[in-house]
TIMI-2910 file (N, C-alpha, C, CB; in pm, 1 decimal, decimal comma, always signed):
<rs>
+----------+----------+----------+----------+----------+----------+----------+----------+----------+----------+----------+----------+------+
!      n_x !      n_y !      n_z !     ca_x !     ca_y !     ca_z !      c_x !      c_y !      c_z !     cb_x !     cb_y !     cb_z ! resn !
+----------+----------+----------+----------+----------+----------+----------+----------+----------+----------+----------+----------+------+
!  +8580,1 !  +8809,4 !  +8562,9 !  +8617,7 !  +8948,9 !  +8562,4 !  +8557,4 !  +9016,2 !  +8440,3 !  +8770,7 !  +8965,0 !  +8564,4 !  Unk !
!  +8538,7 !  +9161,4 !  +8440,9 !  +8488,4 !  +9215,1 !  +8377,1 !  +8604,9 !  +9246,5 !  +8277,8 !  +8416,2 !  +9301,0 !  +8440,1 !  Unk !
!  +8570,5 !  +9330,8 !  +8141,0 !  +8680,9 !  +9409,7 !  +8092,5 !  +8682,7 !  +9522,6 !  +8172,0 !  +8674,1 !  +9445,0 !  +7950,1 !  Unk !
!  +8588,1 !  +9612,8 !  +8235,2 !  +8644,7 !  +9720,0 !  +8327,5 !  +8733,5 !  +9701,5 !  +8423,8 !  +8558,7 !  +9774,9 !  +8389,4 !  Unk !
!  +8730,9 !  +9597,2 !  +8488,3 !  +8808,0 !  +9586,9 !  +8583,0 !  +8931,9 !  +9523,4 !  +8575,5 !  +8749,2 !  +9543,7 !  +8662,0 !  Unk !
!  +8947,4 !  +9478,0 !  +8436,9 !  +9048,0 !  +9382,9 !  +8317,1 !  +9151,5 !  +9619,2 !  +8332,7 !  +8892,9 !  +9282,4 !  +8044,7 !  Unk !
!  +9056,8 !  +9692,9 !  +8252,4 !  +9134,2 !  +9821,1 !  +8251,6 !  +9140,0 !  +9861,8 !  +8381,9 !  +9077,5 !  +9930,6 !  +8166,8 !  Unk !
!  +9083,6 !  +9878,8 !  +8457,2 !  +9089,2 !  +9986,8 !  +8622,8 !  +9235,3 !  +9874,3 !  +8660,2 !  +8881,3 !  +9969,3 !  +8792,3 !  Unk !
!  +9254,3 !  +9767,8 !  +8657,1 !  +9389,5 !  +9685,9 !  +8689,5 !  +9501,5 !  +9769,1 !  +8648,8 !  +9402,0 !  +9541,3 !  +8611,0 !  Unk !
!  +9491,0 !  +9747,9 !  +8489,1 !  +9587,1 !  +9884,2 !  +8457,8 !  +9582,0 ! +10041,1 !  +8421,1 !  +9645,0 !  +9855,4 !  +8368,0 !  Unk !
!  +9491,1 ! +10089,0 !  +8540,9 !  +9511,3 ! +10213,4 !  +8568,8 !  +9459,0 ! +10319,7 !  +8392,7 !  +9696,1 ! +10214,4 !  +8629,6 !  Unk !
!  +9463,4 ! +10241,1 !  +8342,0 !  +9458,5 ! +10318,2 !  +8209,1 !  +9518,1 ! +10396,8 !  +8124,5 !  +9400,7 ! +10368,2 !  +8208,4 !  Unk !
!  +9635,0 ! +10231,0 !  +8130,8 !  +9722,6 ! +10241,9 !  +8021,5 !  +9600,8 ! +10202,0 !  +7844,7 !  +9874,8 ! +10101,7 !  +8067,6 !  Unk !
!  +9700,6 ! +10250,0 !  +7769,8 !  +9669,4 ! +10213,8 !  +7649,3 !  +9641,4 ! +10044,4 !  +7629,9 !  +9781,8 ! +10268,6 !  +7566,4 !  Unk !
!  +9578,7 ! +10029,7 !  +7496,7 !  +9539,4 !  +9888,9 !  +7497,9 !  +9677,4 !  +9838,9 !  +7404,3 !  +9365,4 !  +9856,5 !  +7424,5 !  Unk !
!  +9764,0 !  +9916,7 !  +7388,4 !  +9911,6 !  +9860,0 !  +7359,4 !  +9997,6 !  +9827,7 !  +7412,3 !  +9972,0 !  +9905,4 !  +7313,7 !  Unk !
!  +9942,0 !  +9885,2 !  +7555,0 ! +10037,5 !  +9899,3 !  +7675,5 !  +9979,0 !  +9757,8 !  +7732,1 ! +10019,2 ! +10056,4 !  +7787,3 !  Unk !
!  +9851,3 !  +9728,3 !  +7751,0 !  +9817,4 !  +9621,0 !  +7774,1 !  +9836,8 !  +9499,7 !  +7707,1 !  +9729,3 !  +9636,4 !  +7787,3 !  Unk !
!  +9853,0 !  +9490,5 !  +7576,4 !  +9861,2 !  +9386,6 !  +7502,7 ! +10020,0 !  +9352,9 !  +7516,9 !  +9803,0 !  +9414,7 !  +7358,6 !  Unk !
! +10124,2 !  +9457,4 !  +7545,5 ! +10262,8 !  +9383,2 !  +7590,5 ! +10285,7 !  +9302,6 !  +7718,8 ! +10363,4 !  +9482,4 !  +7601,9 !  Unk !
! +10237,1 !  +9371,3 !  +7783,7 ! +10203,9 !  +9294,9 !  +7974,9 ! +10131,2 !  +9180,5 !  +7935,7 ! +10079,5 !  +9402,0 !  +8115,0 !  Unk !
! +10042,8 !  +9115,4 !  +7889,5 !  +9938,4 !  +9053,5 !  +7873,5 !  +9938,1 !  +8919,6 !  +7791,1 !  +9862,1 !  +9140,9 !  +7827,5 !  Unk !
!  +9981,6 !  +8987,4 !  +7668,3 ! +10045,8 !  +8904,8 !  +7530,6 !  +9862,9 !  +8879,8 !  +7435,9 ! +10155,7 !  +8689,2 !  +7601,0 !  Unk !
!  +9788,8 !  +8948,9 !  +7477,0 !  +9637,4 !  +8955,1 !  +7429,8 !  +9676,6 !  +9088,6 !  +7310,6 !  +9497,7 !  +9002,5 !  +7586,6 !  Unk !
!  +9622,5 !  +9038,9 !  +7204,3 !  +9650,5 !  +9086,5 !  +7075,3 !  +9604,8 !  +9229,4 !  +7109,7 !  +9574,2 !  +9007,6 !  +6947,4 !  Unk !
!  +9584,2 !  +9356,5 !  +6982,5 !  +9427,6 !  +9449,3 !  +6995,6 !  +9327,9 !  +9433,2 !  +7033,8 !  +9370,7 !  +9483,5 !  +6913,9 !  Unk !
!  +9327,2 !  +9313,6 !  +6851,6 !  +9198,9 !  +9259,7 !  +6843,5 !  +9125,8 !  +9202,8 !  +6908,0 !  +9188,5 !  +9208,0 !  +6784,5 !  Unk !
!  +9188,4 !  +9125,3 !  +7023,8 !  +9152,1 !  +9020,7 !  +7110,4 !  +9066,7 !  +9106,7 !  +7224,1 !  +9290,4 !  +8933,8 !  +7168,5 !  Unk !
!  +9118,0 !  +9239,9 !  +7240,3 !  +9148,3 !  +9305,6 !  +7334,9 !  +8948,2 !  +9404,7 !  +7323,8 !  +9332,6 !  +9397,8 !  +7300,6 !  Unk !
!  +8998,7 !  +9406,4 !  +7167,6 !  +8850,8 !  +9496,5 !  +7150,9 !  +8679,0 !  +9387,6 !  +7113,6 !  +8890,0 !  +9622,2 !  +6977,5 !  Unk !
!  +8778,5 !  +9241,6 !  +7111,5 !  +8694,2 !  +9154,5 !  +7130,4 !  +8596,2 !  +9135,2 !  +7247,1 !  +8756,5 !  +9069,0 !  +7118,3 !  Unk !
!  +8692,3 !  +9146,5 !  +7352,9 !  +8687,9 !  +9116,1 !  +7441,0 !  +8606,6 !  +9224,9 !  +7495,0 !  +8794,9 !  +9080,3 !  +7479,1 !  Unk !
!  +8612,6 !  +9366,5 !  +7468,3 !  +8512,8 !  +9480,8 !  +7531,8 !  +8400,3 !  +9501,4 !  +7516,4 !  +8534,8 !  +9585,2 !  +7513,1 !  Unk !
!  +8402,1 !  +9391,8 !  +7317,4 !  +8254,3 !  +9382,2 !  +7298,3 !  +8131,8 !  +9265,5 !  +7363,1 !  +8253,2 !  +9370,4 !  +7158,7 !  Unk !
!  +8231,2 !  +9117,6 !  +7362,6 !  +8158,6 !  +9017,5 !  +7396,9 !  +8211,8 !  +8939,2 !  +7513,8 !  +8141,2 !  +8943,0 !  +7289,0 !  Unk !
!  +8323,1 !  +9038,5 !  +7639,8 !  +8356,4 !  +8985,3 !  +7796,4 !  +8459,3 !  +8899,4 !  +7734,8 !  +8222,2 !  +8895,6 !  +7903,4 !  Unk !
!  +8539,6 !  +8846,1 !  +7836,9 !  +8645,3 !  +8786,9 !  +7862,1 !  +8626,2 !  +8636,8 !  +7870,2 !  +8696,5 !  +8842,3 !  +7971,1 !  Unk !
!  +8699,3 !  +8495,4 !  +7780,4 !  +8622,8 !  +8402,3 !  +7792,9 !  +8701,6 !  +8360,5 !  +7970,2 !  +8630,0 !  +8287,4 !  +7642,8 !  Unk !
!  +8607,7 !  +8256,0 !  +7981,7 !  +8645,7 !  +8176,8 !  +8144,8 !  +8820,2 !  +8168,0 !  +8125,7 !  +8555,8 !  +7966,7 !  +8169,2 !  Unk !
!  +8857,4 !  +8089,3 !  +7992,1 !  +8980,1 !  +8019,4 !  +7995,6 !  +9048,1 !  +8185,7 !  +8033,1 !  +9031,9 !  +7915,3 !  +7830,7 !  Unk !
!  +9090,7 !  +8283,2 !  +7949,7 !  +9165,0 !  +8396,9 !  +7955,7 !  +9174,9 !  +8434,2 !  +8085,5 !  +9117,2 !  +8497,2 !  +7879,4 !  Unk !
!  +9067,0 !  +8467,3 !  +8166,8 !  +8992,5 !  +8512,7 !  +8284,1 !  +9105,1 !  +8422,1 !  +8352,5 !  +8809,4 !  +8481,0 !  +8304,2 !  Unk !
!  +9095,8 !  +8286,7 !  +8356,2 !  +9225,4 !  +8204,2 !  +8449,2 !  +9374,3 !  +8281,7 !  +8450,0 !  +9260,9 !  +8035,3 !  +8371,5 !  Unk !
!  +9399,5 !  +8274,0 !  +8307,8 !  +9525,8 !  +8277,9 !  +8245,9 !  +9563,6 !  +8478,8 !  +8343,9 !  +9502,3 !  +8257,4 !  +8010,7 !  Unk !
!  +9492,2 !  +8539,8 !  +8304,4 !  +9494,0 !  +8677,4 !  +8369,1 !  +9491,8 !  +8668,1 !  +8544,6 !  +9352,0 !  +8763,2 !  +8309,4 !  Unk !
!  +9430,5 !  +8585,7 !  +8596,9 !  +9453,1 !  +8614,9 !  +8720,6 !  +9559,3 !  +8537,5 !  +8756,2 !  +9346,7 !  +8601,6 !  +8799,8 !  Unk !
!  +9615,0 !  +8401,8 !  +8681,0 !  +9761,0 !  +8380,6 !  +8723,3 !  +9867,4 !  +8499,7 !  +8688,7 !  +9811,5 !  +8248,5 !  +8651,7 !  Unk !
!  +9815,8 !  +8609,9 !  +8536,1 !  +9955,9 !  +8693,1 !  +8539,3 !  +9921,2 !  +8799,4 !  +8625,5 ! +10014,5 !  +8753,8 !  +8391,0 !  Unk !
!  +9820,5 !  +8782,5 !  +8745,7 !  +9824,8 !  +8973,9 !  +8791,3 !  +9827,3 !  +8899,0 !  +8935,3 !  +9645,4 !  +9126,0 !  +8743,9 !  Unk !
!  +9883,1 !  +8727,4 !  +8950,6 !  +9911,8 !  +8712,0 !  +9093,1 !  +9780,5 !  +8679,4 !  +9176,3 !  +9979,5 !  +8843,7 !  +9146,2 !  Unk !
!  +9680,6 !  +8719,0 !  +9082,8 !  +9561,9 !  +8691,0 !  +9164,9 !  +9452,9 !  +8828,0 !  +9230,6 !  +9629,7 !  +8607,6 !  +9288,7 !  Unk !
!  +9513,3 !  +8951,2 !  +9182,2 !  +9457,9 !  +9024,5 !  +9194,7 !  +9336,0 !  +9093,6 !  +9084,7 !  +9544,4 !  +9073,2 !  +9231,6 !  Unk !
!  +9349,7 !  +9009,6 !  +8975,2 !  +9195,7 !  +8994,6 !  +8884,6 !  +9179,7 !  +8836,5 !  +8923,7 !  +9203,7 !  +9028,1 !  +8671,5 !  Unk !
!  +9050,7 !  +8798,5 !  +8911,7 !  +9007,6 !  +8722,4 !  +8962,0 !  +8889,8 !  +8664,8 !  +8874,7 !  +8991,2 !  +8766,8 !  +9075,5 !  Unk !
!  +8916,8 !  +8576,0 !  +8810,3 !  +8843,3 !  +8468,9 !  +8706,2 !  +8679,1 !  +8425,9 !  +8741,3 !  +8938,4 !  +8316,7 !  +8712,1 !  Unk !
!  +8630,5 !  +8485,4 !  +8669,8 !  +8445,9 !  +8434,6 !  +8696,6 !  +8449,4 !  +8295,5 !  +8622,2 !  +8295,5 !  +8560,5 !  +8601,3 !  Unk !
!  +8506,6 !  +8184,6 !  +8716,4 !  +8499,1 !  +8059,9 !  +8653,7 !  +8400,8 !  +7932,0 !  +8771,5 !  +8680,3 !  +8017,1 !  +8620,2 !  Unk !
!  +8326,8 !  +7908,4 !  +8758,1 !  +8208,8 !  +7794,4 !  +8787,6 !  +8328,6 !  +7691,5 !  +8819,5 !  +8080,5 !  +7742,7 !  +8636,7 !  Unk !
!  +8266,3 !  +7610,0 !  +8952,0 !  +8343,1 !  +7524,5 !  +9005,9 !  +8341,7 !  +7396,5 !  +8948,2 !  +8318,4 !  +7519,8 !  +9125,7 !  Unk !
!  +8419,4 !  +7327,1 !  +8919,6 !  +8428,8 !  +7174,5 !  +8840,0 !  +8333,6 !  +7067,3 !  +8897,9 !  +8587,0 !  +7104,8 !  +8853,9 !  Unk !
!  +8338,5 !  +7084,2 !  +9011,4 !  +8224,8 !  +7021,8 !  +9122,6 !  +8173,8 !  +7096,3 !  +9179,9 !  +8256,9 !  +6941,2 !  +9222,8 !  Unk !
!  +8013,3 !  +7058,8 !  +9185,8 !  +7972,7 !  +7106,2 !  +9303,5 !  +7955,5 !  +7019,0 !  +9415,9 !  +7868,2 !  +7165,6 !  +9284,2 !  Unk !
!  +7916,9 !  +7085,0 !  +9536,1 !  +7944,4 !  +7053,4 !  +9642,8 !  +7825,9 !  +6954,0 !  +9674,1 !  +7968,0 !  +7167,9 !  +9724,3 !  Unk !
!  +7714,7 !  +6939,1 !  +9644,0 !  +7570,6 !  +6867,1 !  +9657,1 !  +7612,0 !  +6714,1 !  +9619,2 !  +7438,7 !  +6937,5 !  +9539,1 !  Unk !
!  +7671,2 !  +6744,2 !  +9470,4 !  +7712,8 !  +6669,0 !  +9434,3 !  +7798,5 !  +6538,3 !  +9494,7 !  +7744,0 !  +6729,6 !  +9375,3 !  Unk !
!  +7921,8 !  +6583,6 !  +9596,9 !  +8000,0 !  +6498,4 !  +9685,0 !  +7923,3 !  +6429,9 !  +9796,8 !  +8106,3 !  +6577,5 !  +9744,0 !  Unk !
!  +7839,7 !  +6504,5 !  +9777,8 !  +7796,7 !  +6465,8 !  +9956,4 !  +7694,7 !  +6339,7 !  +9920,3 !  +7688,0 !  +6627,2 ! +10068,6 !  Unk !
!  +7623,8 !  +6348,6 !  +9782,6 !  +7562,1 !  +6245,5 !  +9738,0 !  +7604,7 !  +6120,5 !  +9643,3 !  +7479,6 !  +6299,7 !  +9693,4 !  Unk !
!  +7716,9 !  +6131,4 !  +9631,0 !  +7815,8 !  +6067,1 !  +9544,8 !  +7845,4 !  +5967,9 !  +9614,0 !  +7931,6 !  +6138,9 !  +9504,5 !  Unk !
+----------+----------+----------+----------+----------+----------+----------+----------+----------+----------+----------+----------+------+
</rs>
């Protein structure tokens, strides 16, 4: 996930308003606008929004992989 779509989630509340929902500091927050969201957070966020942000995380396996395994 992007940070835009980290804010369009919440409509565009403040980043104070976000950091209580969230538990992601400011800083973390303006970290994050400069250099993206890491994979781990990206998880952690789409378990708190239920699944409606959605984690740009690379699969543990790939699939080539099984079939030649």
């Amino acid at each position: 996930m992007t940070f835009d779509q980290l804010l369009n989630y919440f409509d565009g509340q403040s980043y104070r308003e976000i950091e209580k929902q969230t538990g992601i500091s400011l800083a973390q927050l303006t970290y994050y606008k400069q250099h993206g969201i890491p994979e781990g957070r990206q998880a952690i966020l789409e378990l708190q929004t239920g699944g409606k942000l959605k984690a740009d995380v690379p699969p543990l396996i790939k699939l080539e992989d099984l079939e030649h395994g």
